[in-house]
N, CA and C atoms as a LAMMPS dump frame, in Angstrom:
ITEM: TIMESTEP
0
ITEM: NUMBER OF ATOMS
525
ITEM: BOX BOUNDS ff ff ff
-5.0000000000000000e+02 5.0000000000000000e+02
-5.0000000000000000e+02 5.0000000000000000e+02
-5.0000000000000000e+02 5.0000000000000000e+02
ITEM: ATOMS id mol type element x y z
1 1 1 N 248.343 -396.817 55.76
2 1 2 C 249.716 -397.267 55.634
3 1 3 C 250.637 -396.1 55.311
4 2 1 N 250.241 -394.816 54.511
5 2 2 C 250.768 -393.952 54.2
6 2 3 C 251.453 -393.054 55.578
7 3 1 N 250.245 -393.065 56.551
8 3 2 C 250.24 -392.623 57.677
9 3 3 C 251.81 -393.01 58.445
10 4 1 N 251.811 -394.687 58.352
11 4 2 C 252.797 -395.348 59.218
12 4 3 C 254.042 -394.97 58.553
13 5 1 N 253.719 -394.633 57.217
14 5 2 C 255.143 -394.714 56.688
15 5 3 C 255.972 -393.644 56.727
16 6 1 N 255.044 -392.326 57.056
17 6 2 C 255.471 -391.276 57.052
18 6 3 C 256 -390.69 58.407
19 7 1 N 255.348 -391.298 59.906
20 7 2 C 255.653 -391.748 60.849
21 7 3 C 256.814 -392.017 61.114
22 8 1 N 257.252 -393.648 60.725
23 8 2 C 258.818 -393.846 60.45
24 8 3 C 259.672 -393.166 60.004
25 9 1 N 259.578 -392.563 59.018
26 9 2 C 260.317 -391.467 57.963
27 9 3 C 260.44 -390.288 59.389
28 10 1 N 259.955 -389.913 59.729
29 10 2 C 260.013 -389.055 60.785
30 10 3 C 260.884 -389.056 61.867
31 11 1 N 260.393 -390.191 62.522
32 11 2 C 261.537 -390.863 63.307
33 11 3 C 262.72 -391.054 62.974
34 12 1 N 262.76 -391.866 61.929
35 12 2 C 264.204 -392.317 61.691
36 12 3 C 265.2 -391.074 61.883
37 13 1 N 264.125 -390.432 60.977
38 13 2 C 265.035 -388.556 60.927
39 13 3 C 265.823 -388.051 62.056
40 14 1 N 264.631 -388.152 62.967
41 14 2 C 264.956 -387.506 64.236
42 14 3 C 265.566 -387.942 65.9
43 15 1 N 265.233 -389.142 65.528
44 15 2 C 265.793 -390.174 66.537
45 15 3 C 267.078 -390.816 66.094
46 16 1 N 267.121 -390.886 64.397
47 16 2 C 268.055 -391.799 64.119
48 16 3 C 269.243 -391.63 64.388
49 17 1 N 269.934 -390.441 64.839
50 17 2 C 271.596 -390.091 64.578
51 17 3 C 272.276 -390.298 65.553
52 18 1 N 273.068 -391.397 64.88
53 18 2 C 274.498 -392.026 65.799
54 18 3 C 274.231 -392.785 66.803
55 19 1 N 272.795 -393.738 66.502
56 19 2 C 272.706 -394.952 67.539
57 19 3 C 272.068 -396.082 66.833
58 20 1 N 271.815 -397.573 66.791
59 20 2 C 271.091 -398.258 66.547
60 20 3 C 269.236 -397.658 66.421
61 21 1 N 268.877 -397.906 65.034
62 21 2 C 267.723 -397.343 65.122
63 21 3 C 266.638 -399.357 65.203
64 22 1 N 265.623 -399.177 65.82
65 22 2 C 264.886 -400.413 65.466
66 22 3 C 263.133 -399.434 65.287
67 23 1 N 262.082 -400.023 64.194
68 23 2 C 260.66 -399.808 64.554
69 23 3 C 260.052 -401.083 64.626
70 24 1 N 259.06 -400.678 65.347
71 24 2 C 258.169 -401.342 64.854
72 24 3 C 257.206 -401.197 64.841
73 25 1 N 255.949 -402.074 64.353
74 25 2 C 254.476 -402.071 63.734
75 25 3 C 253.97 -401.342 65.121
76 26 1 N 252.595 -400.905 65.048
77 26 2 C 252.057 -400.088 66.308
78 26 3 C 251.355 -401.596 67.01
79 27 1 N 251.618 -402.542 66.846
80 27 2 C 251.398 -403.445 68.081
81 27 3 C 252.571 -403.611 68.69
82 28 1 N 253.567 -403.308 68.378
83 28 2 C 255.053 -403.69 68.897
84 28 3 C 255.384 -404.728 68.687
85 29 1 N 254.91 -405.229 67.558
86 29 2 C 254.96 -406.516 67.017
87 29 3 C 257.245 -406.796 66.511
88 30 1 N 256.821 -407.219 65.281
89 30 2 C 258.333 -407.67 65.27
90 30 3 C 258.943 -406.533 64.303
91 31 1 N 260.262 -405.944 64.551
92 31 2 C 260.537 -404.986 64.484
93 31 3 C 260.382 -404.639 62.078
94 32 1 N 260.022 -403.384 61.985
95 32 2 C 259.984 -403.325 60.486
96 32 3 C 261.038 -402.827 59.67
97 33 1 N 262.255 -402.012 60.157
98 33 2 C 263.029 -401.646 60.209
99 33 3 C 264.36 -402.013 60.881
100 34 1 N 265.643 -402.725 60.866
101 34 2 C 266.511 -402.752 61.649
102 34 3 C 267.398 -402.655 61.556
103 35 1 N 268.115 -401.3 61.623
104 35 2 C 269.68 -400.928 61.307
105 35 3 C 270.717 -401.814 61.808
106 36 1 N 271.465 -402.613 60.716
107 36 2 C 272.686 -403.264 61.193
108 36 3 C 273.644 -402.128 61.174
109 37 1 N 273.726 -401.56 60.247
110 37 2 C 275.374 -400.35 60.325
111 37 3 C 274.846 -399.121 59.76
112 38 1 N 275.38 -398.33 60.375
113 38 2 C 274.608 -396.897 60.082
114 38 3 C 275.908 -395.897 60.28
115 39 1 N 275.854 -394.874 59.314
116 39 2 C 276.802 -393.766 59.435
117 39 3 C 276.599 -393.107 60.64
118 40 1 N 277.535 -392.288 61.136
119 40 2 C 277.865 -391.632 62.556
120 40 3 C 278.791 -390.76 62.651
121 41 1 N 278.969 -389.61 63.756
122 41 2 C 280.134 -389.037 63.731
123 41 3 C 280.566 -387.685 62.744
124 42 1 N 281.606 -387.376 62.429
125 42 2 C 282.029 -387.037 61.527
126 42 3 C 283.449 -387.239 61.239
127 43 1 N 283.78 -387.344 59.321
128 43 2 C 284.496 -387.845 58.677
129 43 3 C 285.359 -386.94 58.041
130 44 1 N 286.862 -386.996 57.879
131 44 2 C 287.279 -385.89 57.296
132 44 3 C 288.197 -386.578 56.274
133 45 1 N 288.382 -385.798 55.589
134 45 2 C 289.108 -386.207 54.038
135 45 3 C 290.224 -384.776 53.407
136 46 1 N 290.25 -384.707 52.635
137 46 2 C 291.125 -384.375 52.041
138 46 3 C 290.149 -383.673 50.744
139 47 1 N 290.837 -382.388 49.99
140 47 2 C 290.298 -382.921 48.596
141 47 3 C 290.834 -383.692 47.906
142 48 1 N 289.753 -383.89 46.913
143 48 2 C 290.822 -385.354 45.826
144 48 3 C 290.789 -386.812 46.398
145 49 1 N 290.31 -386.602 48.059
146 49 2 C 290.907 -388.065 48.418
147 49 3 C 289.259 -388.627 48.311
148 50 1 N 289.245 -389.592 49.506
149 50 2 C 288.277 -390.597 49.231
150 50 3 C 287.506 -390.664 50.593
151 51 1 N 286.374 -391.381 50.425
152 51 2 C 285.051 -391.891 51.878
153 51 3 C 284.826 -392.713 51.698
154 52 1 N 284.499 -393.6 52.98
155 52 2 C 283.914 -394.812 52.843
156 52 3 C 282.646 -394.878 53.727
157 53 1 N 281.511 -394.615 53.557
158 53 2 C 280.634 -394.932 54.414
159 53 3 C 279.828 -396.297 54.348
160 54 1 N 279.396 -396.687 55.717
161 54 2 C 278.958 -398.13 55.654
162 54 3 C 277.452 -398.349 56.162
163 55 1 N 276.556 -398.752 55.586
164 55 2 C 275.218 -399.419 55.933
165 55 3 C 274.3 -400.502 55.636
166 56 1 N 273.442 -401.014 56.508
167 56 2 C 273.224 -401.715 55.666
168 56 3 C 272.073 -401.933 57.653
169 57 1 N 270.787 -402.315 56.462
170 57 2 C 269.262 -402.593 57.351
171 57 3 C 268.754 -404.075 56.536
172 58 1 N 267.875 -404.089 57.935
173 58 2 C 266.784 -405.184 56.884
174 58 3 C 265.335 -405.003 57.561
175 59 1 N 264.875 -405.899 57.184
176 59 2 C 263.138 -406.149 57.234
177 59 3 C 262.397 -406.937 58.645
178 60 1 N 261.204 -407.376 58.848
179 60 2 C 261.168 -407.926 59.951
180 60 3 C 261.591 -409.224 59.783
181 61 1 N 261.731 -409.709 58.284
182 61 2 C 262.113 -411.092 57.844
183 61 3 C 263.544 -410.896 57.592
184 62 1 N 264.367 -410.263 58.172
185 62 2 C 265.739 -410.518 58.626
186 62 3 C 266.044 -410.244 56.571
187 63 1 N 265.11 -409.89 56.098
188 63 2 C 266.023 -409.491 54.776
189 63 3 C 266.391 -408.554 54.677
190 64 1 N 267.917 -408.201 53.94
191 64 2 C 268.265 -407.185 53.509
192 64 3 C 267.445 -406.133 52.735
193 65 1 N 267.419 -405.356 53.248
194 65 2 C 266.999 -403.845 52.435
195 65 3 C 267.925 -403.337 50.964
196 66 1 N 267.016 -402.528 50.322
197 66 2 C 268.059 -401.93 49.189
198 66 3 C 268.562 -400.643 50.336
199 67 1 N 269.401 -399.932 49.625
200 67 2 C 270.049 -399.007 50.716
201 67 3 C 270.172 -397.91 49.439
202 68 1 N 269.612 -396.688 49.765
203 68 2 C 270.061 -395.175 48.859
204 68 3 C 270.555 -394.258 49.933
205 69 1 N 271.566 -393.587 49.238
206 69 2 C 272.017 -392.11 49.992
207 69 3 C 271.71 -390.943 50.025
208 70 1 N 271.147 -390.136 51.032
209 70 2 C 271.148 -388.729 50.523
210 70 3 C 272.336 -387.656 51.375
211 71 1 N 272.398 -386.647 50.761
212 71 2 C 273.464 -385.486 50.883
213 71 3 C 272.254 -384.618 51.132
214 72 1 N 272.881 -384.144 52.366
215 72 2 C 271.764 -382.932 52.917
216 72 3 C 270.089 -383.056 52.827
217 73 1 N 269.792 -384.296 52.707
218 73 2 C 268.45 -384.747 52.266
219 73 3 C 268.048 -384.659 51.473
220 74 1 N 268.92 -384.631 50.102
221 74 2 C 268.316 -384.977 48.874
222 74 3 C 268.728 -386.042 48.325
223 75 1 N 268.464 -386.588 47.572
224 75 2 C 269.081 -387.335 46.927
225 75 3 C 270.749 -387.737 46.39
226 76 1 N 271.284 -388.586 46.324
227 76 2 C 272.674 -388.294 46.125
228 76 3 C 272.942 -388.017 44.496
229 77 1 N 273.61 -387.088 44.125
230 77 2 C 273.624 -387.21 42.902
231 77 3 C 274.867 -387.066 41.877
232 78 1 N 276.092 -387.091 43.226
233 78 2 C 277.339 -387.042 43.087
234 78 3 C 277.686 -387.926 41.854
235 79 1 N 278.599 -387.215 41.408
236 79 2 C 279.099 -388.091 40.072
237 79 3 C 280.499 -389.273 40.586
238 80 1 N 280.939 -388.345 41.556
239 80 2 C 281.859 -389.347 42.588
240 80 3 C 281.658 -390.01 43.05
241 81 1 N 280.297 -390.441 43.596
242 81 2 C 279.816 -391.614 44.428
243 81 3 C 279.534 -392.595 43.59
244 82 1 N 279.636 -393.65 44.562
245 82 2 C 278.683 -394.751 44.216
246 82 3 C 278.589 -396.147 45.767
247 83 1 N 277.549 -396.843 45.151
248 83 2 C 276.654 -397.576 46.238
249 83 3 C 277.306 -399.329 45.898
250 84 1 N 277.824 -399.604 46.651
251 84 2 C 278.064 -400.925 46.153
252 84 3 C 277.008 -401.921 46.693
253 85 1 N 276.611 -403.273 46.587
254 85 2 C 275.359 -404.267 46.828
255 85 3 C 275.656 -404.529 48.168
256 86 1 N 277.061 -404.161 48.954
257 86 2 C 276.825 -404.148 50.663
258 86 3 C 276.214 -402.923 51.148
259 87 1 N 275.688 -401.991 50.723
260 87 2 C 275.213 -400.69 50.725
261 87 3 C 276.094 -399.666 51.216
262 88 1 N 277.124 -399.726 50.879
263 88 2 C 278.496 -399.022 51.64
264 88 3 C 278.718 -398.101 50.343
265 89 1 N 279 -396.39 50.946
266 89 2 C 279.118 -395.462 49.874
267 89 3 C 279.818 -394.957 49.766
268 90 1 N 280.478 -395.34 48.041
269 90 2 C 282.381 -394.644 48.529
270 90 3 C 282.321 -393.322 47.806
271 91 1 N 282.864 -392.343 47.892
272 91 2 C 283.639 -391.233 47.446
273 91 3 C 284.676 -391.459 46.879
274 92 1 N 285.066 -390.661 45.734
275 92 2 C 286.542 -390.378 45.88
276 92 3 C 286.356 -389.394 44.547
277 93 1 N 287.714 -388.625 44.435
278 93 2 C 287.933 -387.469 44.116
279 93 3 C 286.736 -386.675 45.048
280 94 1 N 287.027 -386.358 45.676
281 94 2 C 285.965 -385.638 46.92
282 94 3 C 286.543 -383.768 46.69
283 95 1 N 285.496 -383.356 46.501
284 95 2 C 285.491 -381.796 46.339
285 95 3 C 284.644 -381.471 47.482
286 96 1 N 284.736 -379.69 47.476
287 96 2 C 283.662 -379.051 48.327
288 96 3 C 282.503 -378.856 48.41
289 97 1 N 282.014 -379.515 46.915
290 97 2 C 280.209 -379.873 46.875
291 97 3 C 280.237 -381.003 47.392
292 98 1 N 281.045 -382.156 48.01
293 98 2 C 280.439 -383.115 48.6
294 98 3 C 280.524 -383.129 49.843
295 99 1 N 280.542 -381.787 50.829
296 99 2 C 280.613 -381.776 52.004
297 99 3 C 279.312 -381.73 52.452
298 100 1 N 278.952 -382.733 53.552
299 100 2 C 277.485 -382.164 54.12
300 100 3 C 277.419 -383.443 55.24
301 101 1 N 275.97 -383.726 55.49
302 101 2 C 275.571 -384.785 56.219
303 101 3 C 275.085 -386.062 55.139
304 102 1 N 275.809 -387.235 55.341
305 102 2 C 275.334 -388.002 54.624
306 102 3 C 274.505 -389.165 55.517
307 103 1 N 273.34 -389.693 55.019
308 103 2 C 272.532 -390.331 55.737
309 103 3 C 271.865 -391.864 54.709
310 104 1 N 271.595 -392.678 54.998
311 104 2 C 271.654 -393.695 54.194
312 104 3 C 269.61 -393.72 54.57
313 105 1 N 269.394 -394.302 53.37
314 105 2 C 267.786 -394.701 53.096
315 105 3 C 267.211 -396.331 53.321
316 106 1 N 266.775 -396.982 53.834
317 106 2 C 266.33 -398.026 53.721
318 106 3 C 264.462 -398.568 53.676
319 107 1 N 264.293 -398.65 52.184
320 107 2 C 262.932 -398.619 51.929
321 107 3 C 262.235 -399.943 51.6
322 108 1 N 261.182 -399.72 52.716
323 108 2 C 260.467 -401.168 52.934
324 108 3 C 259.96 -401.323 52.144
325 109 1 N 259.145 -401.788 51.391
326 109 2 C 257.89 -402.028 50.475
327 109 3 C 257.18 -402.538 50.992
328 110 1 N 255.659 -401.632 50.765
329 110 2 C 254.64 -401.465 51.183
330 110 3 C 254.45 -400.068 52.218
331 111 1 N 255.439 -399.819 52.863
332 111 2 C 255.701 -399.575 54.317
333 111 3 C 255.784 -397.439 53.949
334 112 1 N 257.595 -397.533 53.081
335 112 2 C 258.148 -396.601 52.478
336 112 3 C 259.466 -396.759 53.204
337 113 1 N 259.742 -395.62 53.728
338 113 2 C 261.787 -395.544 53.743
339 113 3 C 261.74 -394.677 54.906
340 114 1 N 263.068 -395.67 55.526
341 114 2 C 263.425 -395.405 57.05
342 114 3 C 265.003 -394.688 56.915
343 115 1 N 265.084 -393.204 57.311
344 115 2 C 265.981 -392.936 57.625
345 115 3 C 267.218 -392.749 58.624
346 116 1 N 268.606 -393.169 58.342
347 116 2 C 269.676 -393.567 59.031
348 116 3 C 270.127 -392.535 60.213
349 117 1 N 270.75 -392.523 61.155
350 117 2 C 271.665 -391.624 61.377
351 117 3 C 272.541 -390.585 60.501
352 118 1 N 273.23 -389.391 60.941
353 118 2 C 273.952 -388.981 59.5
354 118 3 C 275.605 -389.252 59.819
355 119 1 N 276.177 -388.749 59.232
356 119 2 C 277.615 -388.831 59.131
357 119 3 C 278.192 -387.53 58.181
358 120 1 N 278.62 -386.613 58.922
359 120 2 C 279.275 -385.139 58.336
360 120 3 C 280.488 -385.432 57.848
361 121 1 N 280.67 -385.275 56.317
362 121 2 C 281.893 -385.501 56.031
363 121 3 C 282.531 -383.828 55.713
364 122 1 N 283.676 -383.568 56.078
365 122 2 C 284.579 -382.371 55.876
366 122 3 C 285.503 -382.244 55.116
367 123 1 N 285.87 -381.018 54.512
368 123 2 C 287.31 -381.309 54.071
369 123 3 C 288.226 -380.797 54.906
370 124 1 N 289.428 -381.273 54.812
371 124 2 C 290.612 -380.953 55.753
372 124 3 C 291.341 -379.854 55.364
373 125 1 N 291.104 -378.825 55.424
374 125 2 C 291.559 -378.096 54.346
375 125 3 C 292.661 -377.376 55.163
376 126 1 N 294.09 -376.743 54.484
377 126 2 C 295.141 -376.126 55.134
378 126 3 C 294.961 -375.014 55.994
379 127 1 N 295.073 -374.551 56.947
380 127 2 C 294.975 -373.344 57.827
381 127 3 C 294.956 -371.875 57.108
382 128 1 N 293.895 -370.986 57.495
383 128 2 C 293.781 -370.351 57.233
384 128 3 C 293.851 -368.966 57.763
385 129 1 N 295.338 -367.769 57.33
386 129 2 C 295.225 -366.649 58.619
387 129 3 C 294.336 -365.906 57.664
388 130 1 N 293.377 -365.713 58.993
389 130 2 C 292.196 -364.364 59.018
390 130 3 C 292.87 -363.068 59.325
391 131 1 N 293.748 -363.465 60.034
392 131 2 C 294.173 -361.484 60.896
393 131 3 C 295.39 -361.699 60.899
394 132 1 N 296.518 -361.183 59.847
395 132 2 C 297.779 -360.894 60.11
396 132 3 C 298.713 -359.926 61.215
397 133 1 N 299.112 -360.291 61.895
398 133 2 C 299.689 -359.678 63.036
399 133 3 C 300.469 -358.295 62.287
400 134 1 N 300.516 -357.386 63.044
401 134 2 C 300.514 -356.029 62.641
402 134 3 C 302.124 -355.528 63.823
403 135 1 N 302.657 -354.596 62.996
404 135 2 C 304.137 -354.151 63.941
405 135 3 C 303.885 -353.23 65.156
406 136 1 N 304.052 -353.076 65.897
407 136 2 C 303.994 -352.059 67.175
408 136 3 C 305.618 -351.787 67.447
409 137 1 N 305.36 -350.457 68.069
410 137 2 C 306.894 -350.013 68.641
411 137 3 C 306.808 -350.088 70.267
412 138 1 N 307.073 -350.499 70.999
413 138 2 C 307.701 -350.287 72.289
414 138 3 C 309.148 -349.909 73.222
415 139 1 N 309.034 -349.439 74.239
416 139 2 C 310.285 -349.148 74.695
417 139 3 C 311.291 -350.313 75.055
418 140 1 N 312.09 -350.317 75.754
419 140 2 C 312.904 -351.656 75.924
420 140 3 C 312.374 -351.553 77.386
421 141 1 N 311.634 -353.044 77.757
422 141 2 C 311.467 -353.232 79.219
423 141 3 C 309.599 -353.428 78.893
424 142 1 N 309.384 -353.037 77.921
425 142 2 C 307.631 -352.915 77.815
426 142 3 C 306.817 -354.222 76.773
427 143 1 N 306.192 -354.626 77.379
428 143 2 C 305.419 -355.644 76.502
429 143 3 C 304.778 -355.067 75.568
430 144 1 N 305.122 -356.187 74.23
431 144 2 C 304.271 -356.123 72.741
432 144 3 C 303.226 -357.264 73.014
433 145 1 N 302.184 -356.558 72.222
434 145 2 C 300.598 -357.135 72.032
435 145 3 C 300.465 -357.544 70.639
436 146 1 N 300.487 -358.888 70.136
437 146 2 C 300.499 -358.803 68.542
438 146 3 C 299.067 -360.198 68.696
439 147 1 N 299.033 -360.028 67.534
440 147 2 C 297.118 -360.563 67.624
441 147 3 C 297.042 -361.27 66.177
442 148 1 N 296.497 -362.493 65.924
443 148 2 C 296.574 -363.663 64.696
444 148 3 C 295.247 -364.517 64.632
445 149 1 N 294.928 -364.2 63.842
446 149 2 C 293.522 -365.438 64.061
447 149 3 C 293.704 -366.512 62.418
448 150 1 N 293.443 -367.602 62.851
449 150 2 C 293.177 -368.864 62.304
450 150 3 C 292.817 -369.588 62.085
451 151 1 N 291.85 -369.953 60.862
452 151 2 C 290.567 -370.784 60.459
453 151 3 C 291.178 -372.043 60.443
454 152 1 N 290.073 -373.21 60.635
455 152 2 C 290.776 -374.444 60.461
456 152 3 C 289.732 -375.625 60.935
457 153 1 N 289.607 -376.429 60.124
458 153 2 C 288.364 -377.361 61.067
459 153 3 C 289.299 -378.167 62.227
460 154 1 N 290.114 -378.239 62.474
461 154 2 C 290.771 -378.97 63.706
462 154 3 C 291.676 -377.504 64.077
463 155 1 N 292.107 -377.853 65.333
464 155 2 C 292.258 -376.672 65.997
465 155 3 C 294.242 -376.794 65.806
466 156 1 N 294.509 -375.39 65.106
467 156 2 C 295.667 -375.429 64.651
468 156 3 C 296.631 -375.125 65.219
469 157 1 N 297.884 -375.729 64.986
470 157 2 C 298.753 -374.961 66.281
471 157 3 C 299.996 -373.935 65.852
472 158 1 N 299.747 -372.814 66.522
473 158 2 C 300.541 -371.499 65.946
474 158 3 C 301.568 -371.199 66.373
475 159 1 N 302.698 -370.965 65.652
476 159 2 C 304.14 -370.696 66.315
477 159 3 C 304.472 -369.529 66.231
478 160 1 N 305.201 -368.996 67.108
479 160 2 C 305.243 -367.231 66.625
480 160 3 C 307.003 -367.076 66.93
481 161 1 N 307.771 -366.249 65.337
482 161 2 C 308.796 -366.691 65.237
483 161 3 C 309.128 -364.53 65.584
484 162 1 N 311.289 -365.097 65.997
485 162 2 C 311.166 -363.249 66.033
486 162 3 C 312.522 -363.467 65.196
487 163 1 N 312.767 -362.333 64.283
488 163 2 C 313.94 -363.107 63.323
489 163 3 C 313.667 -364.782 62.709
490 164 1 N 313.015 -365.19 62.013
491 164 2 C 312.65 -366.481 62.01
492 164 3 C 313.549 -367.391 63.062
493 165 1 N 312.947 -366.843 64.348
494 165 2 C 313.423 -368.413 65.379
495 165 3 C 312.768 -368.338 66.378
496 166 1 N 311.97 -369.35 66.548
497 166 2 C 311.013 -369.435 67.702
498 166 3 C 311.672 -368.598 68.58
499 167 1 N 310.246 -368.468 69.622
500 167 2 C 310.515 -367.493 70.75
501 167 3 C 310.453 -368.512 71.866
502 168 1 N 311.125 -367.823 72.455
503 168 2 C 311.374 -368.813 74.153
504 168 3 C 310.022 -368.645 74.41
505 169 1 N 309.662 -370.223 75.188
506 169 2 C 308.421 -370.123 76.025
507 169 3 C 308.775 -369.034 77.143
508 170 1 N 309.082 -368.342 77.911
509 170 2 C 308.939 -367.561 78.975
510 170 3 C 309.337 -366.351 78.431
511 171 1 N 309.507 -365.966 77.223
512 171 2 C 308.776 -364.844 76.439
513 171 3 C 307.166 -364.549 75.859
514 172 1 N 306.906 -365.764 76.068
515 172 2 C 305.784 -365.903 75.495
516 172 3 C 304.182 -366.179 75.991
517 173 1 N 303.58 -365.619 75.552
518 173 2 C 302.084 -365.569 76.724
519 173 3 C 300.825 -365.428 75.866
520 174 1 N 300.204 -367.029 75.958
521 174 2 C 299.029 -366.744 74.571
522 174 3 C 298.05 -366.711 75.253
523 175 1 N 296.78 -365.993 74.769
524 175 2 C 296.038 -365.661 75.21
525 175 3 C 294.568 -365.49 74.749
C-alpha cells in the first residue's frame, strides 16, 4: 500500500498542474482521488494585499477530503495564511516570502496524499530601471541612440520624454 501511495504522490506531482486530476486503484476500479477544484495559472497581488486560492477533492465514496497546503513543497507555514473547512487558502498581508508555487494536499487514509496542480502567486511590484539612459552629443541632422532597461513581472510601458514632453511618434524608433 505504501508502494500505491507513493505512486499517486508522484503523479499527482507531475501530471497534476492545471487540469482535472482523477486516480485510480490498479484495477481501474472506482476512482481514489478526485479533484473537484484545484489551483492553476498564476496569481498576482500586491504587497500587503490578499489571495484566494480554491480546492477541494474527495474519495471514491464521493467524500470530502481534508485539504493542506504547501509553498514550494513544504509545508505551509505562513503566519498569513489560513485554510478554511471549504479547503480554500486565503492570504493576506502578503509579503515576498509568500511568493512561490502553491499546491493543495489531499490525503486519503490508508492510501496517503494526492498532490494538486500548482498556482504561482507573484508580487506586483512597481517597475524597475536597470539601465539609466546616458547623454550623447550629436550634430544637428544625426540620430541619438539612448538605451533603458526595465524590470517588471508584466511587461511595462516606457515613455521617453525631451524637455519633459513626450516625443512625437515619428521621432521615435524603439527597438
Amino acid at each position: 500500500m505504501a508502494y500505491l501511495s507513493t505512486i499517486l504522490w508522484l503523479f499527482g506531482f507531475l501530471l497534476g498542474v492545471g487540469r482535472p486530476v482523477v486516480f485510480a486503484d490498479a484495477a481501474g476500479a472506482a476512482p481514489l482521488v478526485r479533484f473537484l477544484r484545484q489551483p492553476d495559472g498564476v496569481a498576482l497581488t500586491s504587497r500587503g494585499g490578499s489571495a484566494n486560492f480554491s480546492c477541494a477533492a474527495v474519495d471514491a465514496a464521493d467524500n470530502a477530503l481534508p485539504i493542506k497546503w504547501t509553498l514550494n513543497g513544504r509545508a505551509l507555514a505562513s503566519t498569513s495564511a489560513a485554510v478554511d473547512s471549504s479547503g480554500t487558502l486565503q492570504l493576506v498581508d502578503v509579503a515576498e516570502s509568500d511568493e512561490g508555487d502553491y499546491r493543495c494536499v489531499a490525503r486519503v487514509a490508508g492510501v496517503g496524499a494526492v498532490v494538486s496542480g500548482a498556482v504561482r502567486l507573484r508580487l506586483d511590484r512597481p517597475p524597475q530601471l536597470r539601465q539609466q539612459p546616458t547623454s550623447v552629443q550629436v550634430h544637428f541632422g544625426q540620430s541619438a541612440r539612448f538605451a533603458c532597461r526595465v524590470d517588471h513581472v508584466a511587461w511595462p510601458v516606457v515613455y521617453w520624454l525631451h524637455n519633459g514632453l513626450p516625443l512625437a511618434d515619428d521621432n521615435l524608433h524603439i527597438g
